[in-house]
C-alpha positions in Angstrom: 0.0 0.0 0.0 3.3 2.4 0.0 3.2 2.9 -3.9 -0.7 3.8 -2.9 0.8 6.3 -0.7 2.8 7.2 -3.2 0.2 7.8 -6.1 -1.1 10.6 -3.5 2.1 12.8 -3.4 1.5 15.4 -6.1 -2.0 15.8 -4.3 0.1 16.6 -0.7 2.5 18.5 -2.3 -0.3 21.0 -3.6 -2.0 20.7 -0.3 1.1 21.3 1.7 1.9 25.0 0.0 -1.8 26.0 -0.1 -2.7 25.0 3.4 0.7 27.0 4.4 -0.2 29.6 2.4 -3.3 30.3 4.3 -2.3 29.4 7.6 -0.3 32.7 7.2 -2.7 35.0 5.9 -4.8 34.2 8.7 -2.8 34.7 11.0 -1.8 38.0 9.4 -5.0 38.8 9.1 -5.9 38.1 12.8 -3.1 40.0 13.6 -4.3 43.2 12.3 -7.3 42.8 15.1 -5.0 41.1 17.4 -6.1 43.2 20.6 -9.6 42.9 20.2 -9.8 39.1 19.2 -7.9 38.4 22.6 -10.5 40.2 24.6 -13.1 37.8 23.0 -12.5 34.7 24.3 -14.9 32.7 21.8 -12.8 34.6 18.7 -9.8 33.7 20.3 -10.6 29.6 20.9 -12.5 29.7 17.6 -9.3 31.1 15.6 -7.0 28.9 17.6 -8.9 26.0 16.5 -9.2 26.9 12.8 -5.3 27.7 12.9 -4.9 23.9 14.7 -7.2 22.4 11.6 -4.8 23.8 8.9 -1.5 22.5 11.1 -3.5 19.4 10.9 -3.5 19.7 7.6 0.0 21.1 6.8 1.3 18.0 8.9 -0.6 15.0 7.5 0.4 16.4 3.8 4.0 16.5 5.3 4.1 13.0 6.8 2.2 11.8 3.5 5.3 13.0 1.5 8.0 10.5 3.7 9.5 8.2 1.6 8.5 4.9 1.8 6.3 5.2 4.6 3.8 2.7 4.9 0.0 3.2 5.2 -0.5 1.8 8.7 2.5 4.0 9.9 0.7 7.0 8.0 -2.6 5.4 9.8 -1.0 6.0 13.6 0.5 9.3 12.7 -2.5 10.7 11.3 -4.5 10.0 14.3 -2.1 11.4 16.8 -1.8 14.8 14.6 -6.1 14.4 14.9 -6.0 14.0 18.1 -3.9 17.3 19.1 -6.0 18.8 16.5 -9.5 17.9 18.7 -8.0 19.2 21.5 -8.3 22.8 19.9 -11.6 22.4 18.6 -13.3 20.4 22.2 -11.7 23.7 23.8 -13.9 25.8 21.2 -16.7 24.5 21.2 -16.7 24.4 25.7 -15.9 28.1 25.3 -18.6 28.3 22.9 -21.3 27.3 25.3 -20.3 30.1 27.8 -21.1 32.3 24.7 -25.1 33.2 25.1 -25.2 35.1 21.9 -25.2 34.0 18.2 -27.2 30.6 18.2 -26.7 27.6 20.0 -23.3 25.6 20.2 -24.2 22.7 17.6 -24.2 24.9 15.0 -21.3 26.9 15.7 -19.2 23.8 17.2 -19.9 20.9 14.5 -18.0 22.4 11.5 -15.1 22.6 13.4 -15.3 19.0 14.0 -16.2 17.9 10.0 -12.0 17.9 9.1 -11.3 16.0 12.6 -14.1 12.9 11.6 -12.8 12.6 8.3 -9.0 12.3 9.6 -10.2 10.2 12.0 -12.0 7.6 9.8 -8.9 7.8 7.5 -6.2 7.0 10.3 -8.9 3.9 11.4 -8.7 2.9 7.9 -5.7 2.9 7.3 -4.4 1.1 10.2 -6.5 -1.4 8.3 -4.7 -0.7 5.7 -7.7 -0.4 3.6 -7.3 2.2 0.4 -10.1 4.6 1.1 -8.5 6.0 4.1 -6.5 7.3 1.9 -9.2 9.2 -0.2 -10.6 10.5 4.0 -7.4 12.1 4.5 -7.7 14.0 1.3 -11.4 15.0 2.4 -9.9 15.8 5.8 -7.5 18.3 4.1 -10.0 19.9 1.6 -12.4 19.9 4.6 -9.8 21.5 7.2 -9.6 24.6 4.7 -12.6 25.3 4.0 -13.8 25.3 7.9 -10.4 27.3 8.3 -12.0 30.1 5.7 -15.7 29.7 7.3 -13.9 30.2 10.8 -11.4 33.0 10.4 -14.1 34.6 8.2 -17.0 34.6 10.8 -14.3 35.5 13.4 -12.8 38.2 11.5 -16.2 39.7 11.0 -17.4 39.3 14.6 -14.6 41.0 15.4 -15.2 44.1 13.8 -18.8 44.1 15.2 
């Protein structure tokens, strides 16, 4: 399953500089508002946890580009990246049911967690070395930057409220 690895590299290498790419801007772009999203604490956890998807996502491309590293090795990795990643995003969504304005929690919480399932399924899978956890960590990247852009865009916004 290495050479199906493999196959995937051009797809993590593209992932890798775009998921980089706008891991900086927002965190340039948070910057600008820096003092008022640290006053907010909901902003600041939300932001935090958007950041941690795309590190997710940075690092999973990364480890996806080791030479001949196997899929159950990818598998373990995976899921120890996921779960540092939930850390961020559990903290997030507890912070977000201190937060009586703007809707409920579900709503604002569950996207967050979309990118996580996905890596999760594919590090299951892949310890199982079956091939479709391979196509699951591809939906976990694509999934990690979109909710990064929905996040840091509703953030950046409420901010400026």
């Amino acid at each position: 399953m290495t050479d199906a690895l493999d196959a995937w590299s051009d797809f993590h290498v593209a992932m890798l500089g775009a998921t980089g790419a706008l891991a900086g801007l927002v965190i340039v772009a948070a910057s600008v508002n820096i003092d008022k999203i640290v006053v907010a604490r909901t902003l600041t956890a939300r932001l935090a946890a958007g950041i941690a998807g795309l590190v997710l996502a940075i690092l999973t491309s990364g480890i996806a580009l080791i030479p001949h590293l196997d899929a159950f090795w990818f598998g373990v990795l995976v899921l120890i990246c996921t779960a540092g990643a939930t850390g961020f995003q559990v903290h997030a969504a507890l912070t977000l049911r201190h937060d009586p304005g703007h809707g409920g929690i579900v709503p604002r919480a569950a996207l967050g967690f979309l990118p996580l399932a996905a890596y999760t399924a594919a590090g299951v899978l892949l310890l199982a070395e079956v091939p479709a956890g391979l196509l699951l960590a591809a939906a976990g990247s694509l999934l990690a930057l979109v909710v990064a852009i929905v996040i840091s865009w509703v953030a950046l916004v409420e901010v400026l409220r």
